[in-house]
C-alpha atoms as a printed R data frame, in Angstrom:
    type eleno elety resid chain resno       x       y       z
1   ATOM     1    CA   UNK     A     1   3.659   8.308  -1.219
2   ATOM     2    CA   UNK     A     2   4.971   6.608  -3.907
3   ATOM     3    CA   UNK     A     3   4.778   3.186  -1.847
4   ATOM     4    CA   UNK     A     4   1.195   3.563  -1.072
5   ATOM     5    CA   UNK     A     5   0.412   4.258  -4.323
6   ATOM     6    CA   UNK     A     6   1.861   1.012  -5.465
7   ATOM     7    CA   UNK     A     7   0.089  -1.267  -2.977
8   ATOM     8    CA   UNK     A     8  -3.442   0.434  -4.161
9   ATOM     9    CA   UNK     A     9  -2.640  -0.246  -7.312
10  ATOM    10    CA   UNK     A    10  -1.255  -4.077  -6.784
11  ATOM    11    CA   UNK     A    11  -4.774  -4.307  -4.806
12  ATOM    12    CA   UNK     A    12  -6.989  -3.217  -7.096
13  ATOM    13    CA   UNK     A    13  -5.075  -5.033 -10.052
14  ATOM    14    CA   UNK     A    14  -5.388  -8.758  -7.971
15  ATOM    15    CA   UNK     A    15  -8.795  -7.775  -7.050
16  ATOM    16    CA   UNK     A    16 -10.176  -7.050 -10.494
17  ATOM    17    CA   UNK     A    17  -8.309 -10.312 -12.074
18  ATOM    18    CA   UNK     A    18  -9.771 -12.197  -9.165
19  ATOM    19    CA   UNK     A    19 -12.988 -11.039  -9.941
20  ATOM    20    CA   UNK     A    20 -12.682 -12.067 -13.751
21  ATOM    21    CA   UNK     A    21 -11.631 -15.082 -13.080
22  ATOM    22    CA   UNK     A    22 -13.731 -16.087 -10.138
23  ATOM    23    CA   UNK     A    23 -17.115 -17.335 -12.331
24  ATOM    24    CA   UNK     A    24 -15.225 -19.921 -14.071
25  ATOM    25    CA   UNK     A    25 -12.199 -20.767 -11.828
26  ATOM    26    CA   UNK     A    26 -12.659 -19.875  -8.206
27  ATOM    27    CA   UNK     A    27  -9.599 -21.892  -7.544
28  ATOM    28    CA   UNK     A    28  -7.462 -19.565  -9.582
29  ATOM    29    CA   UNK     A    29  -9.062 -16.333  -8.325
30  ATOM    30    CA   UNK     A    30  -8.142 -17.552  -4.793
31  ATOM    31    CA   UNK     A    31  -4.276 -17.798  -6.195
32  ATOM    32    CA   UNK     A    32  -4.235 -14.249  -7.546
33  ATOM    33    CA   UNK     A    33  -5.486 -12.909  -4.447
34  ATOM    34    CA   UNK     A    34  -3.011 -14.560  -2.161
35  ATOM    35    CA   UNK     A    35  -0.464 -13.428  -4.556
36  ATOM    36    CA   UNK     A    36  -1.499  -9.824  -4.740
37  ATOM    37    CA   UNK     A    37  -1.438 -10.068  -0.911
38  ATOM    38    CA   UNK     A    38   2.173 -11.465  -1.174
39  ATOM    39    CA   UNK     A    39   3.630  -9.016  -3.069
40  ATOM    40    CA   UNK     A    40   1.885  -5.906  -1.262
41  ATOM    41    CA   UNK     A    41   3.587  -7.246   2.010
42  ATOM    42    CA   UNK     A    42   6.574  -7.561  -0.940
43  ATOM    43    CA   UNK     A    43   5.992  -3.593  -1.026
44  ATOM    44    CA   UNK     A    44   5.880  -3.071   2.728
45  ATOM    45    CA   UNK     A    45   9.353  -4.397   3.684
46  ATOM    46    CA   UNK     A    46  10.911  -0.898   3.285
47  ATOM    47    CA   UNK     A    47   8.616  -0.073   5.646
48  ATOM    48    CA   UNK     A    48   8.731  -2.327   7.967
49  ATOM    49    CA   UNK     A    49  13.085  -2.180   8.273
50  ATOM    50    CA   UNK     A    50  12.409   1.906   8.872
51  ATOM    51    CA   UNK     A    51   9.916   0.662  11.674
52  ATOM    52    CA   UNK     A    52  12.225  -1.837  13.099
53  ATOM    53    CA   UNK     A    53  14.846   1.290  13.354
54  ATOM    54    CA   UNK     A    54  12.569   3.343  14.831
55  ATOM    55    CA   UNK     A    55  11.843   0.873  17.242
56  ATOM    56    CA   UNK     A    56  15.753   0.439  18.728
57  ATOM    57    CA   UNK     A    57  16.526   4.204  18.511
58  ATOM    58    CA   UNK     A    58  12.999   4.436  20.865
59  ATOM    59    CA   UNK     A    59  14.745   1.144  23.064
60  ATOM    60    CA   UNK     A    60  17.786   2.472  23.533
61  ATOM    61    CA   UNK     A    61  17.032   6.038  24.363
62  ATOM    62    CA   UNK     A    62  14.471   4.790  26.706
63  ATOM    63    CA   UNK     A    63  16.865   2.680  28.458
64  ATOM    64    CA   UNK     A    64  14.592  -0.329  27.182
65  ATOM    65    CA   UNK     A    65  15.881  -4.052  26.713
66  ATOM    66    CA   UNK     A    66  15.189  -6.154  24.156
67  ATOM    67    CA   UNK     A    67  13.200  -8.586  25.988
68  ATOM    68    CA   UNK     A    68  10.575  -5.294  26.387
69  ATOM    69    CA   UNK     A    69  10.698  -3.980  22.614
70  ATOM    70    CA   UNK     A    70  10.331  -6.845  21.025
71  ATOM    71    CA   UNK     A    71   7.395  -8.903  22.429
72  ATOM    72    CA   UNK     A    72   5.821  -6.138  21.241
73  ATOM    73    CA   UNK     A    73   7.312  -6.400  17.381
74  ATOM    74    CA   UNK     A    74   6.203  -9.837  17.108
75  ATOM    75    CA   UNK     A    75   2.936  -9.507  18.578
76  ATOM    76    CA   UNK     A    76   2.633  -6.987  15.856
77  ATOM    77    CA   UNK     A    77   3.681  -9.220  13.720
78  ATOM    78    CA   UNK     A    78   1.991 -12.651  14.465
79  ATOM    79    CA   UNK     A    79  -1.737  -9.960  14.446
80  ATOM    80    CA   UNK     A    80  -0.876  -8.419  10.620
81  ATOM    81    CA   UNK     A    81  -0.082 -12.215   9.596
82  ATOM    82    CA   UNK     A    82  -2.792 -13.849  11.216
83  ATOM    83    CA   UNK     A    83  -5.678 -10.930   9.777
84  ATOM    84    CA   UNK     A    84  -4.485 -11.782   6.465
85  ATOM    85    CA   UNK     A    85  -4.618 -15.459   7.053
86  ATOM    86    CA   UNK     A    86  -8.227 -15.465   8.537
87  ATOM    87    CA   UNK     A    87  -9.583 -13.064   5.461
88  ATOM    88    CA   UNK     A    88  -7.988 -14.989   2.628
89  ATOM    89    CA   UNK     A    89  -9.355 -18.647   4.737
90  ATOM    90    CA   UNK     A    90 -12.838 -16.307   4.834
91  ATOM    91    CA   UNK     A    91 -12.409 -15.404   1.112
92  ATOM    92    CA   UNK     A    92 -12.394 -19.584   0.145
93  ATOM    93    CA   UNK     A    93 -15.185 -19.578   1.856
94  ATOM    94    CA   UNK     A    94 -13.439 -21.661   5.044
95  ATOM    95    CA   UNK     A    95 -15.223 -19.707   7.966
96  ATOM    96    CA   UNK     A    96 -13.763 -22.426  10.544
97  ATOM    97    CA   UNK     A    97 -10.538 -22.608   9.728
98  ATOM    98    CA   UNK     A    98 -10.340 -18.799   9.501
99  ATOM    99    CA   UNK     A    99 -11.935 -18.955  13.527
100 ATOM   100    CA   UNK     A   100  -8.612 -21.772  13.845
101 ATOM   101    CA   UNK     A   101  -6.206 -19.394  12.346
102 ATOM   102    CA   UNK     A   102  -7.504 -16.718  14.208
103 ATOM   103    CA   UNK     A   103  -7.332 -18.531  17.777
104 ATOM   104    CA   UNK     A   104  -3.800 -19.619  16.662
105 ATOM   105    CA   UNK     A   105  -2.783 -15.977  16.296
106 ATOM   106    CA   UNK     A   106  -4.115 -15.127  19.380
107 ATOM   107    CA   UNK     A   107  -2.193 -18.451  21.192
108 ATOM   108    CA   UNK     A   108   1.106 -17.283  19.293
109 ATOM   109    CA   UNK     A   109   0.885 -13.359  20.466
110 ATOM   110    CA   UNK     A   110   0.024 -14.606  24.089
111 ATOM   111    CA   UNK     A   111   3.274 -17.163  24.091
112 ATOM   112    CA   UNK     A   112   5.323 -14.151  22.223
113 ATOM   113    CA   UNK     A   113   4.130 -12.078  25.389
114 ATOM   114    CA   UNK     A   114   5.089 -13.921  28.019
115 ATOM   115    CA   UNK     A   115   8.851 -13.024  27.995
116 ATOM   116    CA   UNK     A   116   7.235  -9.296  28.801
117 ATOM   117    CA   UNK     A   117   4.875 -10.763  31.056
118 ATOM   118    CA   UNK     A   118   7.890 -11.819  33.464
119 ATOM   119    CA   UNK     A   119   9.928  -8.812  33.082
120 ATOM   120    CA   UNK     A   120   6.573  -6.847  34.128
121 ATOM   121    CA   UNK     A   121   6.142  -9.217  37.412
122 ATOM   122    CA   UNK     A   122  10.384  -9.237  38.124
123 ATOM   123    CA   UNK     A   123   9.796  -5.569  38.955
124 ATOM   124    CA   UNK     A   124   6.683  -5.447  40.610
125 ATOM   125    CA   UNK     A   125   8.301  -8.519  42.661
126 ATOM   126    CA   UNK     A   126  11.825  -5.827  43.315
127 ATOM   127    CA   UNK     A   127   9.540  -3.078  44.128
128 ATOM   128    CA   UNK     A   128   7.606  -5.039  46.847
């Protein structure tokens, strides 16, 4: 609770500075939000380790290999990285390059994929 508590806070705190500063230096607003974003992700790395922990006692007492579980992380991943990306590109004001950084993200989790993509053909191709 505690956790969640901080990142609202760190979130409204960059947001209202942004918004204080963003009449006279847009440029600098921009800054504080990306680093308010940065250090809420900061706050989330506890998290994320007690995901990550979840995620190989899941693997392993599913009988799951790597190459299934974590495709799946980084897609995760490469979609959290890429939203905040495209709304902070959208936030300058950069509509296109957020579209760019959002067809990247959706490249990179397709190539991440792949590796389950082939263990999900090698066993339709043993069961046939």
């Amino acid at each position: 609770m505690n956790d969640v508590i901080r990142v609202a806070a760190a979130g409204i705190i960059a947001a209202v500075c942004a918004l204080v500063v963003r009449k006279q230096t847009p440029e600098l607003s921009l800054l504080l939000v990306i680093c308010g974003s940065v250090i809420i992700l900061l706050f989330c790395t506890g998290a994320l380790s007690a995901v990550k922990q979840l995620m190989d006692e899941l693997s392993q007492t599913g009988g799951l290999t790597a190459a299934t579980v974590k495709p799946v992380m980084k897609v995760t991943g490469i979609a959290v990285i890429t939203r905040l990306a495209s709304d902070l590109c959208q936030d300058a004001g950069e509509k296109a390059l957020a579209g760019a950084v959002e067809m990247a993200g959706s490249l990179f989790a397709l190539l991440a994929v792949i590796p389950l993509m082939s263990a999900v053909l090698e066993l339709i191709t043993q069961l046939l």
